[in-house]
PDB file of N, CA, C and O in Angstrom:
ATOM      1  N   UNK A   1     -12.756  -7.688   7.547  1.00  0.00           N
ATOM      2  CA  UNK A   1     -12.861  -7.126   6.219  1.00  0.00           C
ATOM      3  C   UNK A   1     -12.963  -5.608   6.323  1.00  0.00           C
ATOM      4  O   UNK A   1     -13.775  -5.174   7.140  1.00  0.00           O
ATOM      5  N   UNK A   2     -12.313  -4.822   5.670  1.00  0.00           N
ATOM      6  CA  UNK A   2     -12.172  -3.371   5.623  1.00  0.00           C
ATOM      7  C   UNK A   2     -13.678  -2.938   4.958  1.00  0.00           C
ATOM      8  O   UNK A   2     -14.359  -3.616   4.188  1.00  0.00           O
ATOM      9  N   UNK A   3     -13.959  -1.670   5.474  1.00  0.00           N
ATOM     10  CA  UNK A   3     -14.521  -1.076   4.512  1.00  0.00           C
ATOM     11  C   UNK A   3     -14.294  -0.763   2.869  1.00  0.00           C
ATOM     12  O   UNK A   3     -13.158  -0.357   2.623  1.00  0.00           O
ATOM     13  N   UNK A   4     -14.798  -0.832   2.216  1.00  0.00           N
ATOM     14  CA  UNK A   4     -14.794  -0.729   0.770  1.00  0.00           C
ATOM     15  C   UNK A   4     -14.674   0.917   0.778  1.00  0.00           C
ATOM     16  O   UNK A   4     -13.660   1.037   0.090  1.00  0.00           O
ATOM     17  N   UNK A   5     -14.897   1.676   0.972  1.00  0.00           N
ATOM     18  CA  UNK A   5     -14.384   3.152   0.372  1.00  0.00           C
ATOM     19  C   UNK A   5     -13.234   3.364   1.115  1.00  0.00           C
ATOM     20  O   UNK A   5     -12.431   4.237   0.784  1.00  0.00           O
ATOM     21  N   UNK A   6     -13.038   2.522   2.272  1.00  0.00           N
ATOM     22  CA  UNK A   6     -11.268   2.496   2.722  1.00  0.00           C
ATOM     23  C   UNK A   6     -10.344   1.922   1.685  1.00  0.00           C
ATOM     24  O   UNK A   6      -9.365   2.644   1.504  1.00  0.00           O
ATOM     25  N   UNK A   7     -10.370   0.843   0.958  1.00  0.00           N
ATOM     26  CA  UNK A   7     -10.078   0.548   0.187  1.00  0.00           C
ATOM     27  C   UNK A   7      -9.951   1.533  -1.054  1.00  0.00           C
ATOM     28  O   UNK A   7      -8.826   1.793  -1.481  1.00  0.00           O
ATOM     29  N   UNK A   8     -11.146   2.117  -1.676  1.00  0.00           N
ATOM     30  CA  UNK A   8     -11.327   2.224  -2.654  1.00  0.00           C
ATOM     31  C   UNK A   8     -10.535   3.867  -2.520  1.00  0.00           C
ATOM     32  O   UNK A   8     -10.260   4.541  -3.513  1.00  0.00           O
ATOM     33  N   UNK A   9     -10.265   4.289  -1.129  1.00  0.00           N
ATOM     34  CA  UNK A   9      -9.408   5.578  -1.183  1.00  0.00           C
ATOM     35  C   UNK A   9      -8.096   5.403  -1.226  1.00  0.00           C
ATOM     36  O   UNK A   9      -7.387   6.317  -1.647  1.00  0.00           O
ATOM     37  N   UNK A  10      -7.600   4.315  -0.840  1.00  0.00           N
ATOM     38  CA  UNK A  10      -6.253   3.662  -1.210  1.00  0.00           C
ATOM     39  C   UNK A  10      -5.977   3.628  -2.613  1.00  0.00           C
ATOM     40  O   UNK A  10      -4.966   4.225  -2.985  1.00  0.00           O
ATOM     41  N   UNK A  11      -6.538   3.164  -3.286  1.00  0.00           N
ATOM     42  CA  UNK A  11      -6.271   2.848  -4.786  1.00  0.00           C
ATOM     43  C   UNK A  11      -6.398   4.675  -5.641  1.00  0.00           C
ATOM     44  O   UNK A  11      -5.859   5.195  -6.618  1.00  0.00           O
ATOM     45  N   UNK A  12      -7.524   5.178  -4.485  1.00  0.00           N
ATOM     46  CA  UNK A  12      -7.433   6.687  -5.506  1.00  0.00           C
ATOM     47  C   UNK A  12      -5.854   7.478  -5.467  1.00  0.00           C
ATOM     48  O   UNK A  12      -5.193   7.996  -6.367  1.00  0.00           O
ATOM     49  N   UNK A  13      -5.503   7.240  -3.419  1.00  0.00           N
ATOM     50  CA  UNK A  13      -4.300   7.622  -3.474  1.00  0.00           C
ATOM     51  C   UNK A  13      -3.325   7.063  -4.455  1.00  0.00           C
ATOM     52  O   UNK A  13      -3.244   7.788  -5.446  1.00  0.00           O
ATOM     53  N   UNK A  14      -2.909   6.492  -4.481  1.00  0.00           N
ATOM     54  CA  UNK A  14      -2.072   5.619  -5.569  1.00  0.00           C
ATOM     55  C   UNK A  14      -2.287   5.939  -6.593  1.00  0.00           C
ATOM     56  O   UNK A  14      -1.210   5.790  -7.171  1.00  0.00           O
ATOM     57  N   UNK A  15      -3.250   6.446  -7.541  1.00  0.00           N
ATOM     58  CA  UNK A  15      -3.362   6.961  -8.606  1.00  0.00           C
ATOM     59  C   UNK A  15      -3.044   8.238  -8.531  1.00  0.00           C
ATOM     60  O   UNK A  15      -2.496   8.730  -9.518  1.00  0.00           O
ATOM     61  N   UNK A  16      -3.269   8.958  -7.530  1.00  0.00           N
ATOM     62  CA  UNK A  16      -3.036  10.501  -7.548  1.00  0.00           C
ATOM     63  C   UNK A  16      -1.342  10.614  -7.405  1.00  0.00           C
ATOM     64  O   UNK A  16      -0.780  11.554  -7.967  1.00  0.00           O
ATOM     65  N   UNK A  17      -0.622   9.708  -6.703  1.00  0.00           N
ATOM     66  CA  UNK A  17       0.665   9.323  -6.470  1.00  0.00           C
ATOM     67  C   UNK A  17       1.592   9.535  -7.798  1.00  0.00           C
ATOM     68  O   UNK A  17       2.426  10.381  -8.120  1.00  0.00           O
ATOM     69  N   UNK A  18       1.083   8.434  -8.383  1.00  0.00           N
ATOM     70  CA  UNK A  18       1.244   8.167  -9.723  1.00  0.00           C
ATOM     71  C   UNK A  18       1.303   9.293 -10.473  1.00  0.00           C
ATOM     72  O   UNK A  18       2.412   9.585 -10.921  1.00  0.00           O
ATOM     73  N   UNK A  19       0.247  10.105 -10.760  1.00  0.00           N
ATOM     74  CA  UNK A  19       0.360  11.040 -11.791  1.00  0.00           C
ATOM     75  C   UNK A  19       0.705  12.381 -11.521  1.00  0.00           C
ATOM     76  O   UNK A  19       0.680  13.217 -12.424  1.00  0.00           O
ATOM     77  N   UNK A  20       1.045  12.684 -10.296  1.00  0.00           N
ATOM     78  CA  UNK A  20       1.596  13.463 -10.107  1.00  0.00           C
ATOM     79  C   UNK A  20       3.392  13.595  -9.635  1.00  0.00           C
ATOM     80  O   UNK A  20       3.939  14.582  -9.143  1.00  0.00           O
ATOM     81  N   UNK A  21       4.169  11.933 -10.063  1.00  0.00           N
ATOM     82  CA  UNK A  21       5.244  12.398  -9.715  1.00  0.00           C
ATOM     83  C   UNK A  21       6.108  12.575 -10.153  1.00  0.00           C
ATOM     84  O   UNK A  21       7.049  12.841  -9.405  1.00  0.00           O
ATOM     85  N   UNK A  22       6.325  12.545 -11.488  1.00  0.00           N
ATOM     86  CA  UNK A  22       7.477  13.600 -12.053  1.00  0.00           C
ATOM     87  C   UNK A  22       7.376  15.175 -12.253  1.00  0.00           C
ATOM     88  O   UNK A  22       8.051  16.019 -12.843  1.00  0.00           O
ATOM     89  N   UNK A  23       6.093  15.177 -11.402  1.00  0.00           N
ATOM     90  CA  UNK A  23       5.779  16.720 -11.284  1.00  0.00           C
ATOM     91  C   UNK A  23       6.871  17.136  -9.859  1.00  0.00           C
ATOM     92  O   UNK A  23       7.731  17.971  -9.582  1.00  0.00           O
ATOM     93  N   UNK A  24       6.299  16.156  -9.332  1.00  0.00           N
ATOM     94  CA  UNK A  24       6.845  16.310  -7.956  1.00  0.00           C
ATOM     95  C   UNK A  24       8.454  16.824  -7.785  1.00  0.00           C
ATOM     96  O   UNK A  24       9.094  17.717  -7.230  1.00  0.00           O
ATOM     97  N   UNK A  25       8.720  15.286  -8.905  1.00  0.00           N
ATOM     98  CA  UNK A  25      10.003  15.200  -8.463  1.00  0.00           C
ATOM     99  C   UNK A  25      10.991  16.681  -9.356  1.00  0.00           C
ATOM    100  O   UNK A  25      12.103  17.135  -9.085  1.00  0.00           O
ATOM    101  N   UNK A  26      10.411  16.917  -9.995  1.00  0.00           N
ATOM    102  CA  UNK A  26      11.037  18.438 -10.751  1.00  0.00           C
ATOM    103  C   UNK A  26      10.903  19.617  -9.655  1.00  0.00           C
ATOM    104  O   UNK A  26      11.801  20.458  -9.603  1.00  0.00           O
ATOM    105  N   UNK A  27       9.885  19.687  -8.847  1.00  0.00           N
ATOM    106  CA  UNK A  27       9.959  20.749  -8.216  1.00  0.00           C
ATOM    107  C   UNK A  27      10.632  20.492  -6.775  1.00  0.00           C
ATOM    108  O   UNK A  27      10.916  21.447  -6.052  1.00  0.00           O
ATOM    109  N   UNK A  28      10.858  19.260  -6.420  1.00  0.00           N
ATOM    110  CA  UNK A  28      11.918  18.814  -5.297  1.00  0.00           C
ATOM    111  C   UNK A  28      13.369  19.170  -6.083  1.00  0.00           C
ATOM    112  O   UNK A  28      14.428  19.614  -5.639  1.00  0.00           O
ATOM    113  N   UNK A  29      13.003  18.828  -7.286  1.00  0.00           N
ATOM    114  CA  UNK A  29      14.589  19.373  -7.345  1.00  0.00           C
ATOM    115  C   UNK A  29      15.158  20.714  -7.815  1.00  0.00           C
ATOM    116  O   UNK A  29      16.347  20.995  -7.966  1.00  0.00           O
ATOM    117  N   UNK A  30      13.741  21.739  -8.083  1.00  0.00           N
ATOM    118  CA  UNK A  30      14.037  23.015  -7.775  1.00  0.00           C
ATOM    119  C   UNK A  30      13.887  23.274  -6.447  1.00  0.00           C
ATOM    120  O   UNK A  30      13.768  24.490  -6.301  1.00  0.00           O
ATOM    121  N   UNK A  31      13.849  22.811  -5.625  1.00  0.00           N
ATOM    122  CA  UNK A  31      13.534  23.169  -4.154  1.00  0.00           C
ATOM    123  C   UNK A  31      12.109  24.046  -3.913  1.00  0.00           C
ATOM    124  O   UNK A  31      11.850  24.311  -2.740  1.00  0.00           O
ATOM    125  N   UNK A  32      11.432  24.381  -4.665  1.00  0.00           N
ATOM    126  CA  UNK A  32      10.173  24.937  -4.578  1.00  0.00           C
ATOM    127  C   UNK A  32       9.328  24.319  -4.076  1.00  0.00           C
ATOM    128  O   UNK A  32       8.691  23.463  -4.689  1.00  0.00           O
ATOM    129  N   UNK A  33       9.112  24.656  -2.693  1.00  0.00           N
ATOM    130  CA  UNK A  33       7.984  24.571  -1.756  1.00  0.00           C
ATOM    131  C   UNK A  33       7.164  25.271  -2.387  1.00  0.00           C
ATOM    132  O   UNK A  33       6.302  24.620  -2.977  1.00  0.00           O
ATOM    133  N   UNK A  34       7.131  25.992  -2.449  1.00  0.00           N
ATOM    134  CA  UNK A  34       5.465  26.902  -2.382  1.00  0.00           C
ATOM    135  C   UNK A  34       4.586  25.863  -3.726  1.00  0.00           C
ATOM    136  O   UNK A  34       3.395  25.551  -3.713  1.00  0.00           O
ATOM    137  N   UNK A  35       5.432  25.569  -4.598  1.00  0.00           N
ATOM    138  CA  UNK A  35       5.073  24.736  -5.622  1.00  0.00           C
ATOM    139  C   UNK A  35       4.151  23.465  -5.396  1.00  0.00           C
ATOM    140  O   UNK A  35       3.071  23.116  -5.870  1.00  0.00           O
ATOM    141  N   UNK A  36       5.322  22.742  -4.167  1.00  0.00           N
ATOM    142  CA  UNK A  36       4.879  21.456  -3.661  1.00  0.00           C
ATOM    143  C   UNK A  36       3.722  21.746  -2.827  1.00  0.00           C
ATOM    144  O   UNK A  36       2.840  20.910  -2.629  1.00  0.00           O
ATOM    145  N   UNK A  37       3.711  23.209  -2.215  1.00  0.00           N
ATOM    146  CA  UNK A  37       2.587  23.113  -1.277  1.00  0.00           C
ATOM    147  C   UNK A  37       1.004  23.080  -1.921  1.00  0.00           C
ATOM    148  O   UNK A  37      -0.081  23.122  -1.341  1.00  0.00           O
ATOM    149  N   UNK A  38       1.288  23.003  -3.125  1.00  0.00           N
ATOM    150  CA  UNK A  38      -0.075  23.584  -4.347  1.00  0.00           C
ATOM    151  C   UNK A  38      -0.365  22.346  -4.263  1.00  0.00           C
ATOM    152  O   UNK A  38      -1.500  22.175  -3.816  1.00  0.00           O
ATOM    153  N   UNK A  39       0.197  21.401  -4.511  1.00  0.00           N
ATOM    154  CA  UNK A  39      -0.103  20.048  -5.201  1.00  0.00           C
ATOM    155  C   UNK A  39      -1.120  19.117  -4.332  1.00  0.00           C
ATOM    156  O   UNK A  39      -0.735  19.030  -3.166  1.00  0.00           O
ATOM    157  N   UNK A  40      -1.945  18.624  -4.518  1.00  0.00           N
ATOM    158  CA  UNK A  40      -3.077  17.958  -3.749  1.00  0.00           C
ATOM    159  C   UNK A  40      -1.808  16.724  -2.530  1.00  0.00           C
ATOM    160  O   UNK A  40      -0.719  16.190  -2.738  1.00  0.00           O
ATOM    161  N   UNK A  41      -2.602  16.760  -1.531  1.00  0.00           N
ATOM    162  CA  UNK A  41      -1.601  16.704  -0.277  1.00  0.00           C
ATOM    163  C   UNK A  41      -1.843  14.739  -0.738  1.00  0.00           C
ATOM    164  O   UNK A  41      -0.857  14.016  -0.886  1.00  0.00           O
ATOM    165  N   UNK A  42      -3.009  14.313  -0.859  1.00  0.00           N
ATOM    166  CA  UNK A  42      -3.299  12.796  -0.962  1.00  0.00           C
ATOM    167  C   UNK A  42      -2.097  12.363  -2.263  1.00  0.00           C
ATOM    168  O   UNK A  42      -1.876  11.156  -2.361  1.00  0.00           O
ATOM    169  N   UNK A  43      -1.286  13.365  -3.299  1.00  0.00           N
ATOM    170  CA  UNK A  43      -0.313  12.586  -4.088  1.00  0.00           C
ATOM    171  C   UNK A  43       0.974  12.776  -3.579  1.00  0.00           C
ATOM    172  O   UNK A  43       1.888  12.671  -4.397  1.00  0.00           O
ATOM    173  N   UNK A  44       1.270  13.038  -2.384  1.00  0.00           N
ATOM    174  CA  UNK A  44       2.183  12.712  -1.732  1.00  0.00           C
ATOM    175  C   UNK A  44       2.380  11.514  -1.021  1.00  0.00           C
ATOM    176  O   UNK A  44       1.803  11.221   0.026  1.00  0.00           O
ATOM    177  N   UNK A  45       3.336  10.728  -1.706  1.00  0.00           N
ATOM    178  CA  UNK A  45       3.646   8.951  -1.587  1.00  0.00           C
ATOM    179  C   UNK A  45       3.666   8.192   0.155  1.00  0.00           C
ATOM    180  O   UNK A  45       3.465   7.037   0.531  1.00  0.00           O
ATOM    181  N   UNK A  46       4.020   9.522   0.937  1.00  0.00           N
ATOM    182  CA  UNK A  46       4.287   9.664   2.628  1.00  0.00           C
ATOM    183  C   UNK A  46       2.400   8.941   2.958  1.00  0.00           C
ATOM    184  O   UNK A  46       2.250   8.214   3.939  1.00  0.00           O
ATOM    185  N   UNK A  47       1.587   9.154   2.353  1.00  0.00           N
ATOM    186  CA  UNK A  47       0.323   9.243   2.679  1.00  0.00           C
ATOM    187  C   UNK A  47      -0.509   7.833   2.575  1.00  0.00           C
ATOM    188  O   UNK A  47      -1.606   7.484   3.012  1.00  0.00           O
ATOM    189  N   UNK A  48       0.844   6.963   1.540  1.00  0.00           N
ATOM    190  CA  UNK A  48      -0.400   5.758   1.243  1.00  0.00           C
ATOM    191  C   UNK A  48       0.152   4.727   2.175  1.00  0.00           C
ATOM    192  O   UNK A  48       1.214   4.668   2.795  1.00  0.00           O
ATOM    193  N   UNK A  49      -0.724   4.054   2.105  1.00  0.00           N
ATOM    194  CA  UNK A  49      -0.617   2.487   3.451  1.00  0.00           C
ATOM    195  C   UNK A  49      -1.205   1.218   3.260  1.00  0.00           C
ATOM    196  O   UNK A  49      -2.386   0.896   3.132  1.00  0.00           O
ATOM    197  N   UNK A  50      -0.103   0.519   3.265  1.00  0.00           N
ATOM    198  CA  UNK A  50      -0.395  -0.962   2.886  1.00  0.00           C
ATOM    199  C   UNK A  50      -1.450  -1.443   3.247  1.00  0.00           C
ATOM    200  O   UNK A  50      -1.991  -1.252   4.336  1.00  0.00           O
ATOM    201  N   UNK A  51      -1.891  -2.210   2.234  1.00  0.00           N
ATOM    202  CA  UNK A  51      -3.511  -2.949   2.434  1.00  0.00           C
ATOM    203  C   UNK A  51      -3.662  -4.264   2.175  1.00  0.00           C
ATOM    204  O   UNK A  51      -3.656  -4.553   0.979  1.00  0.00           O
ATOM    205  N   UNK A  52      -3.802  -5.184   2.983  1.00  0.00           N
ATOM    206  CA  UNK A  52      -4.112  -6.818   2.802  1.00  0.00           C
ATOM    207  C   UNK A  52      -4.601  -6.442   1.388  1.00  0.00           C
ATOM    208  O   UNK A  52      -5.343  -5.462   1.317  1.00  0.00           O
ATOM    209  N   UNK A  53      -4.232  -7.192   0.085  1.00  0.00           N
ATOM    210  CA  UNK A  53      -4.802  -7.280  -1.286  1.00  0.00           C
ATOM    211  C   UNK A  53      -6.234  -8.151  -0.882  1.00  0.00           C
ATOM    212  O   UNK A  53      -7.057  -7.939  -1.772  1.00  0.00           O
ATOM    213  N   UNK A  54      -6.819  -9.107   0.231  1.00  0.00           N
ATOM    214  CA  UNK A  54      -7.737 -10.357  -0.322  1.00  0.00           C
ATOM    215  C   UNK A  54      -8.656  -9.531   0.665  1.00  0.00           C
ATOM    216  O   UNK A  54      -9.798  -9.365   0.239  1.00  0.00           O
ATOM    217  N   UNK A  55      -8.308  -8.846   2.206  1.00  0.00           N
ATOM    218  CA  UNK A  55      -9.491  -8.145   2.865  1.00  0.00           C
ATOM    219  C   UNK A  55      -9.422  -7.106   3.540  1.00  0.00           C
ATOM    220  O   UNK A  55     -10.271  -6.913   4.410  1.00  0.00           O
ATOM    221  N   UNK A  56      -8.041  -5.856   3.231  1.00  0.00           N
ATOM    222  CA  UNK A  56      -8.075  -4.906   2.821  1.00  0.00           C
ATOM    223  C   UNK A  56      -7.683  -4.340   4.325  1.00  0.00           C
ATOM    224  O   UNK A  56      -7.782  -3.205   4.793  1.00  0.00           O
ATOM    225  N   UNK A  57      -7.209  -5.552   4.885  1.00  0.00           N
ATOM    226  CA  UNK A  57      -6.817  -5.013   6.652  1.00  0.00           C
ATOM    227  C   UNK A  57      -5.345  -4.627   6.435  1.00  0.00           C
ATOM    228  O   UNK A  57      -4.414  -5.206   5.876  1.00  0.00           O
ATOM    229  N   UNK A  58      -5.487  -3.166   7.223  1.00  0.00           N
ATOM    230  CA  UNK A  58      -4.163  -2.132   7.504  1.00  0.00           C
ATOM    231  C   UNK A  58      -2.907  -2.699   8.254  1.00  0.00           C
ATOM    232  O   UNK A  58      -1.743  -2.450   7.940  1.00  0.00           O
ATOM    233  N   UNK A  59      -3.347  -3.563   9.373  1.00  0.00           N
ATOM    234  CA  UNK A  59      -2.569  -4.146  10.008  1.00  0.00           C
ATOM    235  C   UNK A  59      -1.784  -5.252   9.719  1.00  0.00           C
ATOM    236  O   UNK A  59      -2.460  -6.085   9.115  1.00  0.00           O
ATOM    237  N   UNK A  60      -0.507  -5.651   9.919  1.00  0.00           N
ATOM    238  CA  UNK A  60      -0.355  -7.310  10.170  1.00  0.00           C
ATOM    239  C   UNK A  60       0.077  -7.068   8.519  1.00  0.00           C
ATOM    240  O   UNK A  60      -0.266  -8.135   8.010  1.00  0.00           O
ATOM    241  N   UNK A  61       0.568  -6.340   7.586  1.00  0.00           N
ATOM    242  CA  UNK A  61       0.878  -6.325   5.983  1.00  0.00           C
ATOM    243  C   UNK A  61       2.646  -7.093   6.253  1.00  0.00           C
ATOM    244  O   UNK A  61       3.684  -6.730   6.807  1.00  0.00           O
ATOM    245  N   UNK A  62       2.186  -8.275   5.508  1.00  0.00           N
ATOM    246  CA  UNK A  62       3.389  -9.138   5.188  1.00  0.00           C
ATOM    247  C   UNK A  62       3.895  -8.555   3.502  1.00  0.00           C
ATOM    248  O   UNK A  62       3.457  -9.138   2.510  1.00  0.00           O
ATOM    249  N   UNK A  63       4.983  -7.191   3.360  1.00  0.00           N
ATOM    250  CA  UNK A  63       4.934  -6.658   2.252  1.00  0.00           C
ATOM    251  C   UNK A  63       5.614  -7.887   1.363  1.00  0.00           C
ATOM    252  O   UNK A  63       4.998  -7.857   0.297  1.00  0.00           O
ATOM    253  N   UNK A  64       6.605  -8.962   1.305  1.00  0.00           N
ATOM    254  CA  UNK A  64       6.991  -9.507   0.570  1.00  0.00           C
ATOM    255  C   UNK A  64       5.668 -10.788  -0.003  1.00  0.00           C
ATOM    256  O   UNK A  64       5.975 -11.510  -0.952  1.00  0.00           O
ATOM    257  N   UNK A  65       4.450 -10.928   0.570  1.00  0.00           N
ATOM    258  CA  UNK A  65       3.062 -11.533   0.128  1.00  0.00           C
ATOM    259  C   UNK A  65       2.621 -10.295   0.067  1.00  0.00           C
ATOM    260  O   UNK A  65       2.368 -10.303  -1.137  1.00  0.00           O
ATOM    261  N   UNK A  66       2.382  -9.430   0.348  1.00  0.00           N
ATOM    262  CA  UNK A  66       1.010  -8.348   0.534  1.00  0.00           C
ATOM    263  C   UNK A  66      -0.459  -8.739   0.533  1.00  0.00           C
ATOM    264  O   UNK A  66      -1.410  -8.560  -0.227  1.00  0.00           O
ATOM    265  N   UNK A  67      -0.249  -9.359   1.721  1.00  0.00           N
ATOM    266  CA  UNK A  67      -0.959  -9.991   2.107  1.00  0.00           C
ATOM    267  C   UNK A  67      -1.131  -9.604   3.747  1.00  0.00           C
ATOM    268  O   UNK A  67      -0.134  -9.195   4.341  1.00  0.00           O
ATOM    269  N   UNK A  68      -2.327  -9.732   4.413  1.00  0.00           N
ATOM    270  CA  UNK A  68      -1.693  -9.861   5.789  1.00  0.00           C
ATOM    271  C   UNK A  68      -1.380 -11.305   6.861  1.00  0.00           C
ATOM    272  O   UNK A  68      -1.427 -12.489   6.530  1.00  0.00           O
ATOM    273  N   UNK A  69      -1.157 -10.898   7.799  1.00  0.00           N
ATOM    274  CA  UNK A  69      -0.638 -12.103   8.585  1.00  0.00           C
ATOM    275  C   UNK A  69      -1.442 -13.463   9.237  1.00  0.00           C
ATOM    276  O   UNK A  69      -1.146 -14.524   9.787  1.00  0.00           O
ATOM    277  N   UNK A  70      -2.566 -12.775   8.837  1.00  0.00           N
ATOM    278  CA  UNK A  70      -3.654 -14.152   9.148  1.00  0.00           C
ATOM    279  C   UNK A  70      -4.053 -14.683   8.421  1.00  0.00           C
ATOM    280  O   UNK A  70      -4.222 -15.901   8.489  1.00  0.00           O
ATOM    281  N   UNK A  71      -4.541 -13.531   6.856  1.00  0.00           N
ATOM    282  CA  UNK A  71      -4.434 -14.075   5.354  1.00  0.00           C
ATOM    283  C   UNK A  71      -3.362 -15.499   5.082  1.00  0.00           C
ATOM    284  O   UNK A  71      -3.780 -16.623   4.801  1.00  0.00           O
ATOM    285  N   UNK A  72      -2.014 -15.141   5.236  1.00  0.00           N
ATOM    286  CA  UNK A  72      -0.668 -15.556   5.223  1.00  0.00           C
ATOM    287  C   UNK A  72      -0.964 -16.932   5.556  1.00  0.00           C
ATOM    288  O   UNK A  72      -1.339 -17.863   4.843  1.00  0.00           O
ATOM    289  N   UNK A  73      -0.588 -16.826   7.425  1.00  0.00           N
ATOM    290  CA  UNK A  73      -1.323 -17.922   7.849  1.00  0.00           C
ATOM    291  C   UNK A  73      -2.438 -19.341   7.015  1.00  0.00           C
ATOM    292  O   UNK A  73      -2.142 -20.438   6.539  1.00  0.00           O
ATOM    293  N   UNK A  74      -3.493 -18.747   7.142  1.00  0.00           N
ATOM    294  CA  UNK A  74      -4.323 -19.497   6.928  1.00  0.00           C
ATOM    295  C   UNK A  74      -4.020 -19.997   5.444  1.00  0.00           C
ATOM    296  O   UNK A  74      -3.792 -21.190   5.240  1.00  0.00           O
ATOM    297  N   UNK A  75      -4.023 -19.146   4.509  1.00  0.00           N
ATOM    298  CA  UNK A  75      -3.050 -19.714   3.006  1.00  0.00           C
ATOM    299  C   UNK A  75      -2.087 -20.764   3.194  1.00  0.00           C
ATOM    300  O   UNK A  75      -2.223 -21.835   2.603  1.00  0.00           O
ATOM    301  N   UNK A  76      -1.003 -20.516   4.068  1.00  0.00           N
ATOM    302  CA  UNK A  76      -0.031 -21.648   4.361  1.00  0.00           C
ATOM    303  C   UNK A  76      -0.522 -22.788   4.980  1.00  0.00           C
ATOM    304  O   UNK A  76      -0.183 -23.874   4.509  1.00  0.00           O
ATOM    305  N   UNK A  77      -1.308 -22.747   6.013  1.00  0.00           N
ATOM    306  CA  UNK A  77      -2.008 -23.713   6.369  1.00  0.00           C
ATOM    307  C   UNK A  77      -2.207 -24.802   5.584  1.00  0.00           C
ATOM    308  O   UNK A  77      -1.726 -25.921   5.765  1.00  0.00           O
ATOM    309  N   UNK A  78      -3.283 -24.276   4.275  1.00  0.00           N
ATOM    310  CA  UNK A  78      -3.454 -24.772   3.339  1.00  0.00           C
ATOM    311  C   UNK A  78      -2.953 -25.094   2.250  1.00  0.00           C
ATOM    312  O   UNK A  78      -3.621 -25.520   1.308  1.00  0.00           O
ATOM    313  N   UNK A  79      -1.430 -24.899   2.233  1.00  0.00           N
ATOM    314  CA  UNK A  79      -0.865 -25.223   1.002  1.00  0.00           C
ATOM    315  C   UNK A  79      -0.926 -24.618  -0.238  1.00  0.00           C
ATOM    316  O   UNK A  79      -0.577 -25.122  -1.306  1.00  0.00           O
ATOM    317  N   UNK A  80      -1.485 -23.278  -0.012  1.00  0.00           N
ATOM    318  CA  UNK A  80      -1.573 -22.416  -1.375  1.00  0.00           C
ATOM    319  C   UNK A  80      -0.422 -21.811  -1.581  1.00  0.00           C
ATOM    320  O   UNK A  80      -0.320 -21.441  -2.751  1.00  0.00           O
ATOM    321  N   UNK A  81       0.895 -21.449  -0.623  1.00  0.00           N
ATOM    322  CA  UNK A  81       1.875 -20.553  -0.922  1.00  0.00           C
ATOM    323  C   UNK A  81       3.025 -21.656  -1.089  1.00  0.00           C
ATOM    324  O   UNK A  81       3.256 -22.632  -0.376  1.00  0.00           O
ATOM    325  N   UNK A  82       3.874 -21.073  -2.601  1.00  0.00           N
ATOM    326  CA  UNK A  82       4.389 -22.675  -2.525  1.00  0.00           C
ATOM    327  C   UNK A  82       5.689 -22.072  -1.659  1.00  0.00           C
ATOM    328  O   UNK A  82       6.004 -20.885  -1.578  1.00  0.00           O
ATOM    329  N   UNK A  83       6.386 -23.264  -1.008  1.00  0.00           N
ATOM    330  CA  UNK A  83       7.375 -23.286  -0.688  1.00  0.00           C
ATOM    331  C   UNK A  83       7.240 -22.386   0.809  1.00  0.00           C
ATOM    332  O   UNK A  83       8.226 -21.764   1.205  1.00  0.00           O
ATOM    333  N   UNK A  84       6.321 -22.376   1.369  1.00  0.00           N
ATOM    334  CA  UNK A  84       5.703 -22.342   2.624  1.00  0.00           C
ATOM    335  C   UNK A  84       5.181 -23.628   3.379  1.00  0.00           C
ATOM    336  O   UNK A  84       4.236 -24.214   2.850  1.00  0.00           O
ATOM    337  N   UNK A  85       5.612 -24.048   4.367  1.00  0.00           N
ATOM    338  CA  UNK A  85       4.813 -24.937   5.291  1.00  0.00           C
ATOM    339  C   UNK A  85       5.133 -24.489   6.530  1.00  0.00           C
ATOM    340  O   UNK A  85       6.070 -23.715   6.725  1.00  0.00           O
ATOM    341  N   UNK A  86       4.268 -25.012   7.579  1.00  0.00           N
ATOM    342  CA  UNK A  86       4.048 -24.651   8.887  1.00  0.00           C
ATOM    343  C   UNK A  86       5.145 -25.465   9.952  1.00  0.00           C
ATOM    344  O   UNK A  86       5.112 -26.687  10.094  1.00  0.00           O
ATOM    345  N   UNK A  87       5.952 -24.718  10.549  1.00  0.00           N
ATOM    346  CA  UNK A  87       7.652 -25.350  11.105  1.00  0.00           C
ATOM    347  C   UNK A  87       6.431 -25.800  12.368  1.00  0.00           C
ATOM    348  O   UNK A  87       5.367 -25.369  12.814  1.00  0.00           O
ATOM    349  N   UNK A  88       7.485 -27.077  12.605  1.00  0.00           N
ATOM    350  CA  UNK A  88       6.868 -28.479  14.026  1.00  0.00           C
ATOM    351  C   UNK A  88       8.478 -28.798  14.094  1.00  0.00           C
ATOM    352  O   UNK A  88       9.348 -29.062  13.265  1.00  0.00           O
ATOM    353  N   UNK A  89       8.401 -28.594  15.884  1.00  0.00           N
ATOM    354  CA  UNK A  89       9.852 -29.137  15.776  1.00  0.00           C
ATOM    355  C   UNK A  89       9.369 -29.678  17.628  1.00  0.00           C
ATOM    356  O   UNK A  89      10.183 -30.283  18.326  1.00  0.00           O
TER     357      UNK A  89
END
């Protein structure tokens, strides 16, 4: 399980992401650096990183579940993901 203000700085990034990018994207397309260099560095989109949604682990992010891979796992195991089962051959 992640830390909770690891988490909870993920979600700030993402908000800062968010509201700053049609700012962004106007001054990418004046080419103005000095502009972009003003802008708080955490709403630059390069910065955020996938997070297990159920326990917030960095690693192992299955982006089409967003979920991670042991999350995944153990869900399928159990029959919660439909149209998932565990291959035996």
């Amino acid at each position: 399980m992640a830390k909770e203000s690891m988490k909870a700085r993920e979600v700030k990034r993402l908000k800062l992401v968010q509201r700053y990018a049609a700012k962004r994207a106007e001054l990418k397309k004046e080419n103005d650096l000095v502009g972009l260099s003003k802008l708080p560095r955490n709403s630059n989109p390069i910065r955020l990183h996938n997070r297990c949604k159920l326990t917030g682990r960095p690693k192992g992010y299955m982006r089409l579940f967003g979920i991670s891979r042991i999350q995944f796992r153990e869900m399928a195991s159990k029959g919660l993901i439909p149209g998932v089962k565990k291959a035996s051959w």
